[in-house]
C-alpha positions as CSV (number, residue, x, y, z in Angstrom):
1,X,0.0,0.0,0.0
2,X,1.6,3.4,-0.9
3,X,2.3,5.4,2.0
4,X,0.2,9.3,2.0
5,X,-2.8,7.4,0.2
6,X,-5.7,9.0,2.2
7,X,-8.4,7.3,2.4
8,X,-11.5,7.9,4.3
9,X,-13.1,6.1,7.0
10,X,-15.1,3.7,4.5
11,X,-12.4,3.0,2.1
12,X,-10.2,2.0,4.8
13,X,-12.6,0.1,6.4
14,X,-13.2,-2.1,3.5
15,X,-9.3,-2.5,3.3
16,X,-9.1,-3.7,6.7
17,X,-12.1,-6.4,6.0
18,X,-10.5,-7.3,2.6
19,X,-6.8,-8.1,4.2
20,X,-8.6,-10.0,7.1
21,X,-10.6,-11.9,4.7
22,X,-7.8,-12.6,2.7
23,X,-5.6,-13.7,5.2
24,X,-3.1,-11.1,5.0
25,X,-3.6,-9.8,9.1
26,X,-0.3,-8.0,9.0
27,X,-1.8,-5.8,6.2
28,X,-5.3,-5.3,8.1
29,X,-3.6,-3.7,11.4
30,X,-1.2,-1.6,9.3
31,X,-4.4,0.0,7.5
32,X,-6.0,-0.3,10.8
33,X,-3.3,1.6,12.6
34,X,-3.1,4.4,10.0
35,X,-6.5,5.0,9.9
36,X,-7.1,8.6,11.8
37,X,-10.9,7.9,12.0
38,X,-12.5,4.8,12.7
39,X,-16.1,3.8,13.0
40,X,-17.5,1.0,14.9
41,X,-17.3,-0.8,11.6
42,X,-13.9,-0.6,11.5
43,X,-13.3,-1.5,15.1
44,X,-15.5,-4.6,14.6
45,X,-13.6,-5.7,11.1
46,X,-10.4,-5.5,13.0
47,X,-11.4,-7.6,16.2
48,X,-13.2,-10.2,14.1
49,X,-10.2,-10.3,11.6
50,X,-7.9,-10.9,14.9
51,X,-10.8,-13.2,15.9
52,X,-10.3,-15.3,12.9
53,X,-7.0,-15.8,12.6
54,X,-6.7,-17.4,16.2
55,X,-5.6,-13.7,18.1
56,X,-8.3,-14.0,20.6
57,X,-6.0,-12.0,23.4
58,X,-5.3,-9.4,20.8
59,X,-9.2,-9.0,19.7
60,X,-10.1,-8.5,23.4
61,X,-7.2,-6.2,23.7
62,X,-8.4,-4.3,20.8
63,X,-11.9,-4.3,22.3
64,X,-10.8,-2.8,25.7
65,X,-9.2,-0.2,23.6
66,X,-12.7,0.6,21.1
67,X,-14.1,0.7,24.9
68,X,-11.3,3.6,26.1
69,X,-11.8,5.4,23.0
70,X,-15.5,5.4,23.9
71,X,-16.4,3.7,20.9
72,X,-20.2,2.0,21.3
73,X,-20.1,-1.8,20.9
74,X,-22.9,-3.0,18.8
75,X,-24.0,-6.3,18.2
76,X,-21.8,-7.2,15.8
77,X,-18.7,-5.9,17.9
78,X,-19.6,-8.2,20.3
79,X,-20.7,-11.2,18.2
80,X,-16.6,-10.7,16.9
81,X,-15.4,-10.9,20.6
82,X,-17.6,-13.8,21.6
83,X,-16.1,-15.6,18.7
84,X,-12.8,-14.4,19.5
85,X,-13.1,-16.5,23.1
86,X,-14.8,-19.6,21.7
87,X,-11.6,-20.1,19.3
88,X,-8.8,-19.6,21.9
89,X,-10.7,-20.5,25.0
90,X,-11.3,-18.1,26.7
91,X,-14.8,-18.9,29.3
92,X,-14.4,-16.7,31.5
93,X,-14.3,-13.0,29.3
94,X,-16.6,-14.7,26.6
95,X,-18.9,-15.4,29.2
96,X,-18.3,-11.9,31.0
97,X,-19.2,-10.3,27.4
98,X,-22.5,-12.2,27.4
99,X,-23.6,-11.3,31.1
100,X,-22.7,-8.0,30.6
101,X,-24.9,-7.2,26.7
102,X,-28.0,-6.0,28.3
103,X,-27.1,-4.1,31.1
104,X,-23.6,-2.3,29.9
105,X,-24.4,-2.3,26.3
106,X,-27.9,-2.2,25.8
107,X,-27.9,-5.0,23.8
108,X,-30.1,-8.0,23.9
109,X,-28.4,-11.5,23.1
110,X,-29.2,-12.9,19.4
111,X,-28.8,-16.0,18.2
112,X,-25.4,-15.4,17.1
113,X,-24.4,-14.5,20.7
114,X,-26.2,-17.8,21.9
115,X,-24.5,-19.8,19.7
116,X,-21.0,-18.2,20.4
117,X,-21.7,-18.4,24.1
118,X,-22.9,-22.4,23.7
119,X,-19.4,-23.2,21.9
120,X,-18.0,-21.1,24.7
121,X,-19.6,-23.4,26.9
122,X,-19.2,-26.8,25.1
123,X,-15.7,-28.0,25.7
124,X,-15.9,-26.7,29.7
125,X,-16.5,-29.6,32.8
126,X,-20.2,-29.9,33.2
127,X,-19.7,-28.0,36.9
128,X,-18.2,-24.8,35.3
129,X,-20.6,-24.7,32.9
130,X,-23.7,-25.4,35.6
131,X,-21.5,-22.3,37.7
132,X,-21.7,-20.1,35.1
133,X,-25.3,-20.5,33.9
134,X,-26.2,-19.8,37.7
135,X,-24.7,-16.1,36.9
136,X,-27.2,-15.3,34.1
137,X,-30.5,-13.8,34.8
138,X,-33.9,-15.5,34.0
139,X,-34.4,-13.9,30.4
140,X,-30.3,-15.0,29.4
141,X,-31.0,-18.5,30.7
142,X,-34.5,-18.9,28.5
143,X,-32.5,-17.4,25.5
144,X,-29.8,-19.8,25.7
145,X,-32.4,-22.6,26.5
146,X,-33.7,-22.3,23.4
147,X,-30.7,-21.4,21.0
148,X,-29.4,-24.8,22.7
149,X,-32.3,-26.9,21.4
150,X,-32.0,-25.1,17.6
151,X,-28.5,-25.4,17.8
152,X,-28.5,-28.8,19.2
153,X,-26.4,-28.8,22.6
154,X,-28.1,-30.7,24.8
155,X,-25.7,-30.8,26.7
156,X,-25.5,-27.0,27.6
157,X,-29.2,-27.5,27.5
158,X,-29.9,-30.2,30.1
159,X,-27.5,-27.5,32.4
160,X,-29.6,-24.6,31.5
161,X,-32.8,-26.2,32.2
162,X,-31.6,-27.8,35.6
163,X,-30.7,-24.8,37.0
164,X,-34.4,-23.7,36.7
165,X,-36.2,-26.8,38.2
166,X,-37.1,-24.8,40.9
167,X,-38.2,-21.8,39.9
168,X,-41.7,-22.4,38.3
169,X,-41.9,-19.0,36.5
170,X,-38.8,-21.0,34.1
171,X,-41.4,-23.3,32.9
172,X,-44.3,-21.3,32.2
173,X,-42.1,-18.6,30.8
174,X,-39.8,-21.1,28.4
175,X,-43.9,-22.4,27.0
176,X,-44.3,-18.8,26.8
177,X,-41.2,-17.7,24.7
178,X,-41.4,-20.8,22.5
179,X,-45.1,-20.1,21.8
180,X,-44.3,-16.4,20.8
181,X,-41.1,-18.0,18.8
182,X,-43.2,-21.0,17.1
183,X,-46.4,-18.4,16.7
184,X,-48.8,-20.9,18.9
185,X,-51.8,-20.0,20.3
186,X,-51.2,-20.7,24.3
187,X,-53.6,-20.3,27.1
């Protein structure tokens, strides 16, 4: 890339997506790094790209930066760290990032978040993963119930639900958000 080519934030976005796509990272953080405006776009091209290629550490690095520079995460920002943990391991901040959508970011949890949090979750002792389920509120735990049965972890699943056994409102609400989901008529 010639040096003193300016390039705006969109151009220089699409360069940082295009040399994490094609495998060239090195080329994605220089453009990244030279780039005196970025929008959350960029941000979340650059974590996913590090995401990708195995830098989990360096994508939630990266994040924690976006954060300083009091960048908003977005859904997509966070669906890139999520994915980031899964790939190098990383429970405990994947599952932090997931705990922490609706009440720091605003954000509710999608499918993709459920589905980066269950292969968060997959390869962990059934204990840790029973701990960590405990954390989440009502609404997480009946999200994750049911991305768990689409995406087919039953093992995650079987957790999720046991942690509920007791609490009645579990039930009635998980008949409730599958009726809404599956259009039924309930009641």
């Amino acid at each position: 890339m010639a040096g003193g080519f300016n390039r705006g934030v969109y151009v220089g976005t699409a360069l940082v997506d295009m040399y994490s796509k094609c495998g060239s990272l090195e080329d994605a953080v220089k453009v990244f790094d030279e780039m005196p405006v970025r929008s959350v776009a960029t941000w979340n091209s650059m974590i996913t790209g590090l995401g990708v290629h195995g830098c989990g550490r360096e994508a939630i690095t990266l994040f924690k930066e976006m954060e300083e520079e009091n960048v908003r995460a977005d859904e997509v920002t966070l669906v890139g760290v999520m994915c980031a943990c899964a790939r190098e391991g990383m429970v405990d901040e994947g599952f932090k990032v997931f705990r922490d959508m609706r009440e720091r970011y605003g954000i509710e949890p999608g499918i993709a978040h459920c589905n980066c949090l269950i292969e968060i979750l997959n390869g962990e002792e059934i204990e840790i993963v029973r701990c960590l389920v405990e954390e989440l509120d009502g609404r997480d735990r009946r999200t994750l119930a049911m991305c768990c049965r689409e995406y087919g972890d039953l093992k995650v699943e079987e957790i999720v639900r046991s942690c509920e056994r007791e609490s009645h409102s579990f039930g009635c609400s998980l008949v409730q958000s599958e009726a809404e989901c599956f259009q039924w008529e309930v009641g």
